[in-house]
N, C-alpha and C positions, 0 to 999 in steps of 0.2 A: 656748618650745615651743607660743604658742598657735596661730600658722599650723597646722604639723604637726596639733595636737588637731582644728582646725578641718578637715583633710581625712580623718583618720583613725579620727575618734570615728563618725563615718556608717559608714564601714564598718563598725563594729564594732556598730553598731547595726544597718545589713543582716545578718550573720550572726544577730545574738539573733534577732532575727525571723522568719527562714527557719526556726529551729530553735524558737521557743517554741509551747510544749505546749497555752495556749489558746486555741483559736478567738474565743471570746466577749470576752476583752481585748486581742485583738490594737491593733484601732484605739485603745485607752486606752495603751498603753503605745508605740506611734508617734509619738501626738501627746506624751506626754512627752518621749521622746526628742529629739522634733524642737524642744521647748519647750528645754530644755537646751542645746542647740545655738544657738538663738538668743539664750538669754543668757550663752554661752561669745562669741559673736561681739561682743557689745555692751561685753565689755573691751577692743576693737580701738579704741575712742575714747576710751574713759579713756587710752590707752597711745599716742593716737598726737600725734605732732606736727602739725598745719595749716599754719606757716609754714616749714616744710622740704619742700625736694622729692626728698631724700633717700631710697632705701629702708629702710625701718623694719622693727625688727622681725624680719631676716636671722636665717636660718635656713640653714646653707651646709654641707654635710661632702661629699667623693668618694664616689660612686657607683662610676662605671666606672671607675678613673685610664688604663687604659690607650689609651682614646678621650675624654679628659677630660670626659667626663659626671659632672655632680655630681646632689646631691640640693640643690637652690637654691633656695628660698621667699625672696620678699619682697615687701613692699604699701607703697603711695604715694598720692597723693590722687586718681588716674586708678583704681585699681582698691577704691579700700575701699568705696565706696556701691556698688559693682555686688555684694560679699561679702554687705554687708549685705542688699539687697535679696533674694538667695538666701537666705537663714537667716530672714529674715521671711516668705515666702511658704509656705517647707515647712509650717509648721504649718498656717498655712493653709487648706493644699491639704490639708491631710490634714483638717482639719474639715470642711470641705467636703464632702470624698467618703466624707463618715459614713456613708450608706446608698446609696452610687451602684455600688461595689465589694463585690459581696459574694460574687464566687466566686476561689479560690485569695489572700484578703488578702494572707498573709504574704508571697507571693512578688511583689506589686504594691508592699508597703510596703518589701518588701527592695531591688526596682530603685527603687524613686522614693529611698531612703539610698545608692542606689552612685550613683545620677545625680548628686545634690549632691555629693556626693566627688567626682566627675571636674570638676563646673563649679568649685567651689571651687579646684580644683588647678588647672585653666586658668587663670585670674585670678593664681593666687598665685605661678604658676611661673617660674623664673627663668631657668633652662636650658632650652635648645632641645628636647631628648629629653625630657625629663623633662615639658614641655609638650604634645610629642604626645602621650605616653601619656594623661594627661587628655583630652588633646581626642578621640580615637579611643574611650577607653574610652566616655565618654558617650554614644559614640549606640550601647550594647550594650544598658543598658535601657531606652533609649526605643525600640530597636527590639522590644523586648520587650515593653513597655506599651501601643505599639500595636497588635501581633501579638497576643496574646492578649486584651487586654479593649476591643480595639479595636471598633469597627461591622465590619457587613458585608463590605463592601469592605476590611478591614484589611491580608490578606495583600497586595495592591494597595500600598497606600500606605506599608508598612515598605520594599515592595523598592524601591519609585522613593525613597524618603526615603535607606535606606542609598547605595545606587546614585551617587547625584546626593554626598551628601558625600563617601563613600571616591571618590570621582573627584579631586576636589579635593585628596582631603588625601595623594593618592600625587605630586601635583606637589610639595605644601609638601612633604613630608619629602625628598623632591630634592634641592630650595632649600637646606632646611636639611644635609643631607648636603655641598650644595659649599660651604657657609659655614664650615662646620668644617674644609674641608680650606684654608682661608684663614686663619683663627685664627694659625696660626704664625708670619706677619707680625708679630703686637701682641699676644705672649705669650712670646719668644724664642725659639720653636720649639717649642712643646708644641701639640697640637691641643686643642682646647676649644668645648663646645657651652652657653657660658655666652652669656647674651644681653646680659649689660656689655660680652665683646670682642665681640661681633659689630658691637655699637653704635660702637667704636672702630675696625673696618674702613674703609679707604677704596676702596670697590669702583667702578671703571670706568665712567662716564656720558659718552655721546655723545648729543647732543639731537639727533630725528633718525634714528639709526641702532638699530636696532628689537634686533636680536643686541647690543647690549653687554650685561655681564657683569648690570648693574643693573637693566635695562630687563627681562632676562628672569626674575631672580631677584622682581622687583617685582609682575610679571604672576603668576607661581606662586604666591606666597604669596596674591596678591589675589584671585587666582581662589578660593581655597577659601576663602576670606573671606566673599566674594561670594555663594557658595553659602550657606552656613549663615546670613547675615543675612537674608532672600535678595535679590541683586538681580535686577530684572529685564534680560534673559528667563529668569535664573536662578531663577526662583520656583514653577514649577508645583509642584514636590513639596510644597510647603510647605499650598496649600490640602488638600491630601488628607490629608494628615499631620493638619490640625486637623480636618478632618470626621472622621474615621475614629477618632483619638485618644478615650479617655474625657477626660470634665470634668478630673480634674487633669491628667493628661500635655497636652493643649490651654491648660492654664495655665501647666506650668513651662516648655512649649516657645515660648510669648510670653512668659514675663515673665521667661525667662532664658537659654536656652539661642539663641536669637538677640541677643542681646546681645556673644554667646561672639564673635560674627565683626565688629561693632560696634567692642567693645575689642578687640580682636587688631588692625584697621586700626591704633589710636591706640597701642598697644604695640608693634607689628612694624612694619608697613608704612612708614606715616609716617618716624618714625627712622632704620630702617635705610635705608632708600631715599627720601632729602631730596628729589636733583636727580629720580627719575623719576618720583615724587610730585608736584613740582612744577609737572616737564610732561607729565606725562598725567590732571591733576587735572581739567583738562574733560572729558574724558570721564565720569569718575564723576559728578560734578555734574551731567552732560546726562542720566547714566541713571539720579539720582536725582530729577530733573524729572519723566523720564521714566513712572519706578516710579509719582510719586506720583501722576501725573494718569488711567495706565493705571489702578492698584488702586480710584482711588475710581470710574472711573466704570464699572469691571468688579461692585463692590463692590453698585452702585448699581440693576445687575440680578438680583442673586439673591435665589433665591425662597426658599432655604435660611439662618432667621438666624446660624448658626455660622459657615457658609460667608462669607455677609457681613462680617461681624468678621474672617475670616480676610483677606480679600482688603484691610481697611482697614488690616490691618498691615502687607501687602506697603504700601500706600501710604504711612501713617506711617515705617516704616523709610526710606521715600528721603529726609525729613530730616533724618534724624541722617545721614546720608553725607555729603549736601550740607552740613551741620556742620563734619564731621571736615576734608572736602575743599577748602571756601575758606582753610582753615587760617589763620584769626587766632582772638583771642581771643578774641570775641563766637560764633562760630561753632563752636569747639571746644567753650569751655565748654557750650553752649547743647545740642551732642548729646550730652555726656555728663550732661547733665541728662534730657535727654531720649528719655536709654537705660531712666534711673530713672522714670521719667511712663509709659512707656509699658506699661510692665511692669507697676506698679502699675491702669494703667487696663485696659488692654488683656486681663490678668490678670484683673481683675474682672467685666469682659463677659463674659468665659468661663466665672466661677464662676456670674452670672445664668444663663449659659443654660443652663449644669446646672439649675440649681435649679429650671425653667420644665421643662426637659425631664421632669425628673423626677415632677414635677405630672401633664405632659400627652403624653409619648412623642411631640412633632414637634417639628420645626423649621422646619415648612414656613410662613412669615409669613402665607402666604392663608389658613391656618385659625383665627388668634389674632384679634384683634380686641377692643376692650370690655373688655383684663383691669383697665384702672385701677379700674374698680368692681369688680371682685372680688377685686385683690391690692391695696389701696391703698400700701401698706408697702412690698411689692416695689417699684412704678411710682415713687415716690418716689426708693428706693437705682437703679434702674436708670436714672434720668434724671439724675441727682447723676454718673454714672459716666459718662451718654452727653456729660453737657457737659464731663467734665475731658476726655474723648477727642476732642473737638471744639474745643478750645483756649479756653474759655472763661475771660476774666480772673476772679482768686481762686482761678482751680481749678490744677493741676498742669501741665496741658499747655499751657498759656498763653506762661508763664513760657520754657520749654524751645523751642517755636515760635517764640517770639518774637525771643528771642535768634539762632537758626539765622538769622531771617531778616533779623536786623539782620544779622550775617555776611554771608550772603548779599549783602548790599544794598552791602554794602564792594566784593564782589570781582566782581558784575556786576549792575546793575539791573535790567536786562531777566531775567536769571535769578531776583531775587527777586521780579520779578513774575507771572512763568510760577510761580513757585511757591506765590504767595500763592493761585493758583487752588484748588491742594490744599484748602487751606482754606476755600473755598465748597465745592466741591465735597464733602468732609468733614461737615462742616454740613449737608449738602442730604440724603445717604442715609441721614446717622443720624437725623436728625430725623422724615424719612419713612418710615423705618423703625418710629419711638417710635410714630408719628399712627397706624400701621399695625396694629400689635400692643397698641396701648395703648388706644385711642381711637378713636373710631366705632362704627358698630353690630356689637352685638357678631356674632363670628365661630364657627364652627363647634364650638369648643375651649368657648367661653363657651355656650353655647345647652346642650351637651350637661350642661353643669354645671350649668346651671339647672334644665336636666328630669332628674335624677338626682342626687336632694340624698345618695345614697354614692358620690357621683363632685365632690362639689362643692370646686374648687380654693380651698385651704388657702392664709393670708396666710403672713410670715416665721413660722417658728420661731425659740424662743428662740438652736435653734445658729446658727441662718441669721444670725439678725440681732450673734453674735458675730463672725462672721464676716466681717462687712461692715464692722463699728463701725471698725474697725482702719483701714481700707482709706479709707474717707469720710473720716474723721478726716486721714487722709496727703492725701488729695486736695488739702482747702484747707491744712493746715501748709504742703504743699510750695508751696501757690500764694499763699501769702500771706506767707509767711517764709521765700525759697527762700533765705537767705543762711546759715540754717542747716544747709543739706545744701552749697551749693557753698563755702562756705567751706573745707571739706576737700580740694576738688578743685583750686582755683586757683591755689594755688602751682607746684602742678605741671603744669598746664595752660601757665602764662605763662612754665615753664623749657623745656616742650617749644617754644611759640611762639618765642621767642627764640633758642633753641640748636638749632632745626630744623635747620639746613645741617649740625653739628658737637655732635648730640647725645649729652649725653653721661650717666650713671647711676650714686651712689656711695654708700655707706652705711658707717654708725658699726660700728666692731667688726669683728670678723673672723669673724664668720656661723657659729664652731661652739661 
């Protein structure tokens, strides 16, 4: 039952929240909460097997029987580091936004505990139905997170954010509605919205001919895939969403909730649909070229640092695509590492520029200038995060790039080297962004702090620098020891690589 615990304990901790009586301990007993959860999650490795690519763990009982909807949990080495990654960040986020949040708490703390419940439940879900509901519930508090303690512009960017995924997610559940009424094929005649038979379907591929059954089923689910990673020209919602966003929703929507459409390609797409995956993988490859070289140098003009970060994640994300998409080993494993890299770095830029924000109410890069003499400690932890996000060997993003691109290099040269562009180009705005805000004479932000010693910007605090230690610390573990995170993932990496044409999914027990 610890799946189950793992999706259900958040809720239960959104309700105490919404309903507890003090103001003044709310953010004390969140962050326990959410501490507890993270080491309810951390029995998922004492408990799990690395050399099986079996689902663990099963959790199975009937739901609906009468449309074969179960209630179907289970975890493999493709989805346990993305759980974990969720259960480490909440606390987090929630240190973080010590004093960033402080009108209506409990209802902030109670949607950021239903958001982890719906990501957690996407990741762990086994059944088709049972997997929308996750995926749909999730964007209810984020659209609420942004709506109300969002910027200015927030009403703006919840509705193009809703907008743009429920688009997408009324073709998947299509998809999945004609999939279930196929089930009876490879079940003896009962309908079922289990995603083992769906996996045992043999549905229809003509190469070529755009209507067959698989071609179309391929395109729906990818489309809303597509969205929620985002690709491009899939993306616009996604910068507004992070401008608009407070500090943590801006973090858990990079460090996880784009991830959601990431694994869902490497859970749904891929498997179910081998042969349309196969030949329509250039396309996604070209617009994860595409993504990466648009975001950085869109990236590389804004005057706005959030905005920036925001636009280098649409570029980042086009290599975990181009990962998942050349489909070998080097190249799967390499974005599902660097689903984990980006999250953690990505994640972190965001809690910096809370922290900056919050010092000095802009984001605007022409007014900073000079802060390395005045935050030394900051300028330090923000440069430590700018190079793992820049792929810097030792650091996390290295590892994870590198590998995509060794993939890459297998299945087109010419593509890994249109893509190694990403990576100057990457290098080039975060670095002139550091020189910018860091360094040179000081800027507008820094002058006023000098002439107004009750205005004078404050180094880390003790919370701040708890904060971070975690985060720095993962940086180089994962870039110097990555065998200790993908060792979990590889077996099941190299059973999907293998058994791609006729992929198949089984577990110990009988799941109740």
């Amino acid at each position: 039952m610890i799946l189950s615990g793992l999706i259900f304990l958040p809720i239960v901790f959104a309700i105490v929240m919404a309903i507890w009586p003090q103001r003044n301990t709310t953010r004390h007993v969140a962050l326990g909460f959410s501490i507890l959860e993270f080491l309810l999650s951390l029995t998922l490795l004492q408990n799990f097997d690395p050399e099986s690519a079996q689902l663990q763990m099963v959790e199975k009982t009937m739901w609906i029987e009468r449309f074969g909807i179960s209630y179907f949990l289970g975890i493999d080495g493709i989805s346990l580091m993305l759980i974990m990654l969720t259960t480490f960040l909440v606390p987090i986020i929630i240190l973080a936004a010590w004093n960033s949040i402080e009108d209506k708490r409990k209802g902030f703390f109670a949607c950021l505990f239903v958001l982890q419940a719906a990501m957690l439940g996407s990741f762990l879900a086994m059944d088709a139905i049972l997997f929308y509901v996750f995926w749909e519930l999730s964007l209810v508090p984020m659209y609420f997170m942004i709506g109300i303690w969002g910027g200015a512009r927030r009403v703006y960017a919840t509705i193009k954010f809703f907008i743009y995924t429920m688009s997408g997610s009324v073709l998947m559940l299509l998809a999945i509605i004609f999939l279930m009424r196929l089930t009876p094929e490879v079940t003896g005649g009962s309908i079922s919205a289990s995603l083992i038979d769906f996996y045992k379907l043999q549905i229809p591929f003509v190469a070529g001919d755009f209507f067959t059954a698989q071609t179309l089923l391929f395109f729906a689910f990818a489309l809303a895939f597509a969205i929620k990673v985002p690709l491009f020209p899939l993306h616009t919602w996604l910068p507004d969403a992070h401008v608009e966003a407070p500090t943590p929703g801006s973090v858990i929507l990079a460090g996880v909730m784009l991830k959601m459409g990431t694994y869902c390609f490497v859970r749904w797409v891929i498997p179910l649909f081998p042969e349309a995956t196969e030949h329509y993988a250039w396309i996604f490859i070209a617009v994860g070229v595409i993504g990466i070289i648009y975001g950085a140098l869109v990236a590389m003009v804004q005057p706005d640092v959030k905005k920036l970060v925001a636009y280098s994640s649409v570029s980042h994300m086009g290599y975990i695509i181009i990962g998942l998409f050349v489909m070998n080993s080097y190249g799967v494993n390499g974005a599902l590492y660097q689903m984990l890299n980006h999250g953690v770095s990505t994640g972190a830029l965001f809690i910096l520029i809370g922290m900056i924000y919050e010092r000095t109410h802009s984001r605007e890069i022409s007014k900073y200038g000079g802060l390395a003499a005045a935050l030394p400690l900051f300028t330090i932890a923000f440069i430590i995060v700018t190079l793992s996000s820049i792929a810097v060997p030792m650091t996390n993003g290295f590892v994870g790039e590198f590998l995509i691109l060794l993939g890459s290099f297998q299945y087109s040269p010419w593509m890994a080297a249109l893509s190694v562009t990403g990576v100057v180009l990457g290098a080039t705005y975060m670095l002139w962004m550091v020189k910018r805000v860091f360094f040179g004479p000081a800027g507008e932000i820094v002058q006023h702090s000098l002439s107004h010693k009750e205005h004078a910007l404050q180094d880390l605090s003790v919370r701040e620098a708890v904060v971070l230690a975690p985060i720095i610390i993962l940086i180089f573990w994962m870039g110097i020891f990555p065998n200790h995170f993908m060792d979990f993932s590889k077996t099941s990496v190299e059973h999907l690589i293998q058994n791609k044409m006729n992929y198949t999914l089984s577990w110990k027990g009988d799941g109740n």
